[in-house]
C-alpha positions in Angstrom: 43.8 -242.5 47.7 43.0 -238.9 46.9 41.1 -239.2 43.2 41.4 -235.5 42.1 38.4 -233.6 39.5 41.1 -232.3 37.3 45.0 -232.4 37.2 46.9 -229.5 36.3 50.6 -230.1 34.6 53.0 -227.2 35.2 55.1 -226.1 32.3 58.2 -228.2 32.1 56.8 -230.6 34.9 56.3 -233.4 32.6 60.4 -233.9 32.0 60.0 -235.3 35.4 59.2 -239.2 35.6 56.9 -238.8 39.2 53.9 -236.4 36.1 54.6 -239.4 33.5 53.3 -241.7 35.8 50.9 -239.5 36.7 49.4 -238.3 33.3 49.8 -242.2 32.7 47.4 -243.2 35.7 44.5 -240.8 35.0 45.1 -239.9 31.4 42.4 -242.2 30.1 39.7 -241.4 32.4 37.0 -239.5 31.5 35.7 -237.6 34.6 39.0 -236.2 34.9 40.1 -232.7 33.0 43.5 -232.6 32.5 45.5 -229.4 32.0 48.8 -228.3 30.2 50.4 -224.9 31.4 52.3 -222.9 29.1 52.8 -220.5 32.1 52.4 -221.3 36.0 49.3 -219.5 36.0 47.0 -222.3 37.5 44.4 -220.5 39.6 42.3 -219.3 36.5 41.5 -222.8 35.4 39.7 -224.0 39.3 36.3 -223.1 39.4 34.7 -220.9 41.5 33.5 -217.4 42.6 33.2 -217.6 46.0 35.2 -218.5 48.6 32.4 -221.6 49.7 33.1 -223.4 45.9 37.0 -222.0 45.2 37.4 -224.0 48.7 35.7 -227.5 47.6 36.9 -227.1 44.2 40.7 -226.7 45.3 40.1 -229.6 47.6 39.4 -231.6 44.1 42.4 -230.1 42.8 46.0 -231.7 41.9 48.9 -229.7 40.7 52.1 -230.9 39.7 54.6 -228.6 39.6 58.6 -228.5 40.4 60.1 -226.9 43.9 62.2 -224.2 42.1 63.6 -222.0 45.6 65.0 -224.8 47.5 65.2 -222.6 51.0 63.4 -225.0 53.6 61.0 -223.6 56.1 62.0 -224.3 59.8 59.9 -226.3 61.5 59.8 -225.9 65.6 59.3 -227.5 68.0 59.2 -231.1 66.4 61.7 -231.2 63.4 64.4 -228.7 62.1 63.1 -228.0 58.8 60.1 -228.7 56.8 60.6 -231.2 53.8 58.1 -229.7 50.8 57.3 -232.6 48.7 53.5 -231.3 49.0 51.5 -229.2 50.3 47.8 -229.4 51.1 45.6 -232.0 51.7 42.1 -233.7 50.4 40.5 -233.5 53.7 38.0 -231.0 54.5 38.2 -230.6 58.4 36.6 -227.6 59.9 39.4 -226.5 62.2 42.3 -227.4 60.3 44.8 -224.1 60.2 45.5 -224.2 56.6 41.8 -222.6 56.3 44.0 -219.4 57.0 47.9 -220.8 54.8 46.7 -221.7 51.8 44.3 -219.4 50.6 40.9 -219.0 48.6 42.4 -222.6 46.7 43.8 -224.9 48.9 44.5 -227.1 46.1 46.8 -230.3 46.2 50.5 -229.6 45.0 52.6 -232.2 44.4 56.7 -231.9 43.4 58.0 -233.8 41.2 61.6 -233.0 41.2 61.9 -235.2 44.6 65.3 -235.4 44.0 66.7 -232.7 44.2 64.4 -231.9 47.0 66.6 -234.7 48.3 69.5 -233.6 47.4 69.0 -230.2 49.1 67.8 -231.7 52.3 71.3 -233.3 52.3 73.1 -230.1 52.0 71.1 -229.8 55.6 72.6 -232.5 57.0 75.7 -232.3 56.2 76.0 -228.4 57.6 74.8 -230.0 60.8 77.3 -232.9 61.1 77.8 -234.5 63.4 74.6 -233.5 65.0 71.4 -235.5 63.6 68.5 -233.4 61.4 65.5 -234.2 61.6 62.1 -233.3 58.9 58.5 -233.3 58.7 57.0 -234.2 55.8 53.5 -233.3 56.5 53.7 -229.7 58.2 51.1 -228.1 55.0 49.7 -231.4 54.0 48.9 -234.7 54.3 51.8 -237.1 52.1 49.8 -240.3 52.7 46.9 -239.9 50.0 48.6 -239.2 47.4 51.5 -241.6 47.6 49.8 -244.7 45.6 51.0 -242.3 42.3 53.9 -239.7 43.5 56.0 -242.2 45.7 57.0 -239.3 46.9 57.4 -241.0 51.0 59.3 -243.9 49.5 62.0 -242.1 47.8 62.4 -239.9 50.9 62.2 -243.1 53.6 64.8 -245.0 51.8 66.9 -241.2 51.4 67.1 -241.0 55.2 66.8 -244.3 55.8 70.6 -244.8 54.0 72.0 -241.5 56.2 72.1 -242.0 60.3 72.8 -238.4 60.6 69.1 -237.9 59.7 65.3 -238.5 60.7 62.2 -238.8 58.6 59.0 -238.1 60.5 55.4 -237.0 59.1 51.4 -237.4 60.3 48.2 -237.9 58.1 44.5 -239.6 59.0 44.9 -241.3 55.8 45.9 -245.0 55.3 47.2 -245.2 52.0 50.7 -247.1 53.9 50.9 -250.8 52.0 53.7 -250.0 49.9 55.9 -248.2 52.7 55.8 -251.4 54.8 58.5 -253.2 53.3 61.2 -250.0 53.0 64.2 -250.1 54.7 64.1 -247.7 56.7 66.2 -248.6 59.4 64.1 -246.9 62.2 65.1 -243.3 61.0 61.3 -242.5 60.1 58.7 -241.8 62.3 54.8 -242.4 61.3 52.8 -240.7 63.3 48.7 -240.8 62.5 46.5 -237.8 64.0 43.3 -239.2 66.1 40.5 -238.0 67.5 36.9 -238.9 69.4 34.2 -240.2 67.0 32.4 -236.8 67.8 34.9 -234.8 66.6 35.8 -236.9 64.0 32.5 -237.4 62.3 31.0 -234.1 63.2 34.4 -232.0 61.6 36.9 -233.9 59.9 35.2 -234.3 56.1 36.9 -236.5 53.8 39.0 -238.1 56.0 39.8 -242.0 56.8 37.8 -243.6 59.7 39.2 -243.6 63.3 39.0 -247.6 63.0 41.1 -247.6 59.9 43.3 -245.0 60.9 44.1 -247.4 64.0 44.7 -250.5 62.0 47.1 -248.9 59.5 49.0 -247.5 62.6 49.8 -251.4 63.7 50.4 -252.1 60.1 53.3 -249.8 60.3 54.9 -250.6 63.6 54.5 -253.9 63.0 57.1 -253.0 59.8 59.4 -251.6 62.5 58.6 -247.8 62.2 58.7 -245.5 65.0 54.9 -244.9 65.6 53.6 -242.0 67.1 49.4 -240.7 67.8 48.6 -236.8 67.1 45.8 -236.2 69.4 44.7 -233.0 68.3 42.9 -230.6 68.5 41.6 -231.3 71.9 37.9 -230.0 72.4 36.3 -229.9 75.6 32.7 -230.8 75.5 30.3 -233.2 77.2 31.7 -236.1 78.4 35.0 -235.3 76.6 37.3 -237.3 79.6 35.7 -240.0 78.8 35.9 -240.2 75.2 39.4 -239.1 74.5 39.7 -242.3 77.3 38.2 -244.7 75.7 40.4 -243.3 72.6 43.7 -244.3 74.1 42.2 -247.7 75.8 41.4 -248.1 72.2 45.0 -248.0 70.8 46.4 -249.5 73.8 44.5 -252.6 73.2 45.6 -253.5 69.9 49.1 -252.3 69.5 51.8 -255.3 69.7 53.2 -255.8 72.6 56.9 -256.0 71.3 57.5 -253.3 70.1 61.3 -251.5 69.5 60.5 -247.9 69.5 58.2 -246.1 72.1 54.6 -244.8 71.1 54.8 -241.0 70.9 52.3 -238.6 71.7 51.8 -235.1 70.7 48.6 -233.7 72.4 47.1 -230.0 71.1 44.5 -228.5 72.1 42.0 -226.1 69.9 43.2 -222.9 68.9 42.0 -220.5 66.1 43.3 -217.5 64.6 41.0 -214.5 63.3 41.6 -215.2 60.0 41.2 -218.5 60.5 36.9 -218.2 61.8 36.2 -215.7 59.2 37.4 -218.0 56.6 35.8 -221.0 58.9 32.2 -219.7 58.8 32.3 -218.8 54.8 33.7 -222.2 54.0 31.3 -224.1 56.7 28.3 -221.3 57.7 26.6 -224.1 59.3 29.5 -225.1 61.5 29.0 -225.6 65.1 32.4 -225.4 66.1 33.3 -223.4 69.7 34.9 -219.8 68.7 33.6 -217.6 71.1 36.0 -215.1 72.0 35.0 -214.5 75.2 35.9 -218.0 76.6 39.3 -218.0 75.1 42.8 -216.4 75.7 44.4 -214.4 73.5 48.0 -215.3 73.1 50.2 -213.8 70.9 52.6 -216.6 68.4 56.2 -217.1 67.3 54.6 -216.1 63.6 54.0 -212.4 64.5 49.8 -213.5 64.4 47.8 -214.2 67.7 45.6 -217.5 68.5 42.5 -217.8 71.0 43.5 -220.6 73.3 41.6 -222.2 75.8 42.2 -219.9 79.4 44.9 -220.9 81.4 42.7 -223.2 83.6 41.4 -225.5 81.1 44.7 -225.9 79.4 45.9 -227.0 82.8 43.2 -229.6 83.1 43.9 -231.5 79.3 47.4 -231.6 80.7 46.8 -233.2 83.4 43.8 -235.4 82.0 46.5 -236.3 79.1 49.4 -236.8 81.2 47.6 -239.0 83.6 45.6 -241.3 81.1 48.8 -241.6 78.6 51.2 -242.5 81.8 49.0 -245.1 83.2 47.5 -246.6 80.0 50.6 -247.2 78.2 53.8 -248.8 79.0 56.7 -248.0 76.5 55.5 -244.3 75.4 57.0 -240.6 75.0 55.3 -238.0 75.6 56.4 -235.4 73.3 54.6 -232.3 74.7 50.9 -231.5 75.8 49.8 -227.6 74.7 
């Protein structure tokens, strides 16, 4: 559960009950500054005055605000639109692409007007009728830590659970999942939990739950009947990297149940950076050791207007294969998604 340095109310937030329960939870504790807006101007009041602290002091940061435009954000290729009940996320993992979205801050935002969040996300589904919509809850952030105290996931899993014209689906490397094991909701959401190698987790994903935990709160959810799905991303390629991302899968395949209703998806990416993205990289982390060499990668222009450095052509073709042949003879009632 993310435990946030100081709290930051919005003006009129606190009308809403989701910054009651808030303010009601950490009020009384000491180590945590809390802070009333009279204006939206929240940046002022988180530390910092370069880019290395503003960075680990918006990472301590929680902001509750209200979703005032109510215009979702498409989401290709894995949902139709993008459902903001928050954006950013605690963790502090070196590659992660919001180094380049969300600024000198990336402070934790939370809405509190879920309803009509709801609400709006309806108007979606019903302009699509009778064709099913689906939305990703976690395409700027990770939902999961902060759900103890926002119950943001639970109002939206029972929402779309109650509409079969619609499907829930969202990814975190958190565990924070007790409380949505009980929901109905009827098979319409889709909890998928982004993995990696011990290597990569322990040497670049800061702040974030332990593969082993990870794992176990993934059987804890499709054992509740969820559609369960593994992010295996981003892809490295280093010493004995077959052989780790192997034992990975074996891993998983090992303890899942054996029963289960829904297929185990798989989304596979590989590492990709941006410009933007290293510069901002080697001020957060200048003692990173993260592989951004230029000259090794491909340059590939995106659907965003902005270009990426990819992996060439040859060593994307071999963690397709690698992926596509370990996933298809590991694992017997699977989906693979895509591999890129």
């Amino acid at each position: 559960m993310f435990i946030p340095n100081r709290i930051i109310f919005e003006k009129d937030s606190l009308t809403y009950d989701m910054s009651k329960r808030i303010l009601e939870r950490f009020k009384d504790r000491n180590n945590i500054e809390i802070i009333y807006l009279s204006s939206n101007r929240y940046i002022q009041h988180i530390p910092g005055d370069d880019l290395y602290t503003m960075y680990r002091e918006g990472k301590k940061t929680l902001i509750v605000g209200i979703k005032k435009g109510m215009k979702f954000q498409t989401c290709k290729p894995s949902a139709h639109y993008q459902l903001p009940l928050i954006s950013g996320c605690m963790g502090q993992c070196e590659y992660c692409y919001l180094n380049t979205m969300l600024g000198d801050r990336p402070f934790i935002k939370v809405n509190a007007n879920t309803d009509d969040i709801l609400e709006q996300s309806r108007r979606y589904i019903n302009e699509r009728l009778p064709d099913i919509t689906i939305f990703e809850g976690a395409a700027t952030s990770d939902p999961v830590p902060v759900e103890p105290y926002t119950n943001s996931l639970e109002k939206a899993i029972l929402f779309f659970g109650d509409n079969k014209y619609s499907r829930f689906r969202f990814v975190t490397k958190y565990t924070d999942v007790d409380t949505l094991l009980n929901l109905d909701h009827n098979g319409h959401t889709e909890i998928r939990f982004s993995l990696n190698t011990p290597t990569i987790i322990e040497q670049y994903e800061h702040s974030t739950s332990a593969l082993k935990k990870r794992i176990e709160a993934s059987i804890k959810v499709s054992k509740a009947g969820y559609p369960t799905g593994y992010l295996i991303a981003p892809v490295f390629i280093y010493d004995k990297w077959k052989e780790e991302y192997r034992d990975l899968l074996s891993e998983i395949n090992n303890i899942l149940p054996k029963n289960l209703k829904y297929p185990i998806t798989f989304e596979v990416i590989s590492h990709r950076y941006t410009t933007i993205a290293k510069n901002r990289i080697m001020q957060i982390f200048p003692e990173s050791t993260l592989e951004m060499r230029e000259e090794d990668r491909k340059f590939k222009f995106g659907q965003f207007g902005y270009g990426k450095y990819l992996y060439p052509p040859e060593s994307l073709n071999e963690i397709k294969q690698f992926f596509k042949k370990e996933i298809e003879e590991i694992f017997e009632h699977k989906d693979i998604k895509y591999i890129i």
